[in-house]
Structures are given as C-alpha cells and as structure tokens.
N, C-alpha and C positions, 0 to 999 in steps of 0.2 A: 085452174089455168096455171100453167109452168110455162113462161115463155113469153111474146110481145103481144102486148094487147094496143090496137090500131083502135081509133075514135076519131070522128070529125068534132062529134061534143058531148059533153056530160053534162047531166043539168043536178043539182042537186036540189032536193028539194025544201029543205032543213037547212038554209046557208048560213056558215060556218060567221061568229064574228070575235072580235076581240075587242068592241067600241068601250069593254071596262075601265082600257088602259087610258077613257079622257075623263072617267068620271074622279071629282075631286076627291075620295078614300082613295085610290090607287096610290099606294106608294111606287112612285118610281123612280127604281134601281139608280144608285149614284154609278159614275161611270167607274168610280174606283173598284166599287166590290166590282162589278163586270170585267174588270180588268183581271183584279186579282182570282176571280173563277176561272177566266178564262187560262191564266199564266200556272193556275193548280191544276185544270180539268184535260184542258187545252180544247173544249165549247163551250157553247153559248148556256147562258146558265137557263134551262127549264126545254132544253133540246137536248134531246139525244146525242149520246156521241157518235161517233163512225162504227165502231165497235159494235153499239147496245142494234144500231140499226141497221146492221151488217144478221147479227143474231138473230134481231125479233121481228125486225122489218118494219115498217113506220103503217099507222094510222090515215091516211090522202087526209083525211077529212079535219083529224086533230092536228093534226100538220101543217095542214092551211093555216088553221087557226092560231097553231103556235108563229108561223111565219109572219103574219098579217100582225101580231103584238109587238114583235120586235120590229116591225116596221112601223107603225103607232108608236113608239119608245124613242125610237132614231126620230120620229118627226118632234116630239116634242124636245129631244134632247137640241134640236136645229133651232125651234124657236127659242129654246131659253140659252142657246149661245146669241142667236141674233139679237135680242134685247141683251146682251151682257155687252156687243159689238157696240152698239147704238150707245150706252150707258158711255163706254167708253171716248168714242167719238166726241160724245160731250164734254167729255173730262180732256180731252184735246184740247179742244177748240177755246177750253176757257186756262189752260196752260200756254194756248200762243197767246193768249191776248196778257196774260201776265206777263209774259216775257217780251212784249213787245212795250209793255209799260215800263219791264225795268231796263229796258235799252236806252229807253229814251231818259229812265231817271240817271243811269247811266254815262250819256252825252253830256246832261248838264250836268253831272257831277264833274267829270274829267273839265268840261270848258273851267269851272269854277275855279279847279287847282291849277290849269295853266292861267291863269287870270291872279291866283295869287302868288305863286310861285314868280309870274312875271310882273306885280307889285314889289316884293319883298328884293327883286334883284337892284333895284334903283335906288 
C-alpha cells in the first residue's frame, strides 16, 4: 500500500509496553544528558530523528512503545520534581518561622538600646 490508509480501529494483539521504565534497575536518564543529546542530535535520545525516519520509516508498533517510555520518564521526572517542590515548601515554612523569631529578637534588641542610650543621656 502507497498512499492513505482509513481505519475506524486496529486492535493489536501483542500490545506494545514500556512498564520497564518503573521497575527499580531502570536507570533513568538525568535530565542533563537529555538535554545535552538533544543540544548534540537535535532528538530525543533512543527516537529516531526526522531524517533516519524520513529514510527508513518508523516501526507503528516499536513506536508506540518508544513513545509510551518517554512518557513513563516525563511521569517520573513530575514526581521527583514534586517531592523536591514539597521538600522545599518545608524548608520555607521553617525559614519564616526563623525569621519571624528574629524579628522579634530584633524588637527587643532595638527597645533595649533605646532604653540605654536614653539611661546614659541623663
């Protein structure tokens, strides 16, 4: 077939997955090397580029599968900034309450020196 191919549905039967990317051996990708792949390749590292899949044409099936990993990667990349979010919050929340301690060490410091400042003028 040369040309469009119309479907209301494809079933496959062998469905495609990438659930590798949550078992604990998976190393996954720090965002830097993906950066710096992407800033050398200019794609995604373990996808084809425009070029190779312009040439050879893509796989639907290995395709899926590569797509479906790098979506599994971007989810886990969301939970471990959202616990980094969370970590930080905390570290907020216990920075206001420092500084709201030394506000007030603060006050009575200042009262103290106007207190001897206005002894020492008499």
């Amino acid at each position: 077939l040369n040309g469009k191919l119309e479907t209301k549905e494809i079933q496959v039967t062998h469905p495609p997955t990438a659930d590798f990317v949550f078992e604990e051996s998976y190393n996954l990708p720090t965002l830097e090397s993906i950066e710096n792949h992407i800033k050398e390749k200019k794609h995604l590292p373990e996808i084809a580029s425009a070029k190779e899949m312009k040439q050879n044409g893509i796989n639907v099936g290995n395709f899926q599968i590569q797509l479906l990993q790098k979506i599994e990667e971007l989810t886990l990349y969301t939970i471990q900034q959202e616990k980094k979010l969370e970590a930080q919050k905390g570290e907020l929340v216990i920075y206001k309450i420092q500084l709201k301690q030394q506000a007030k060490e603060i006050h009575v410091l200042k009262d103290l020196v106007k207190k001897v400042l206005k002894e020492n003028k008499l």
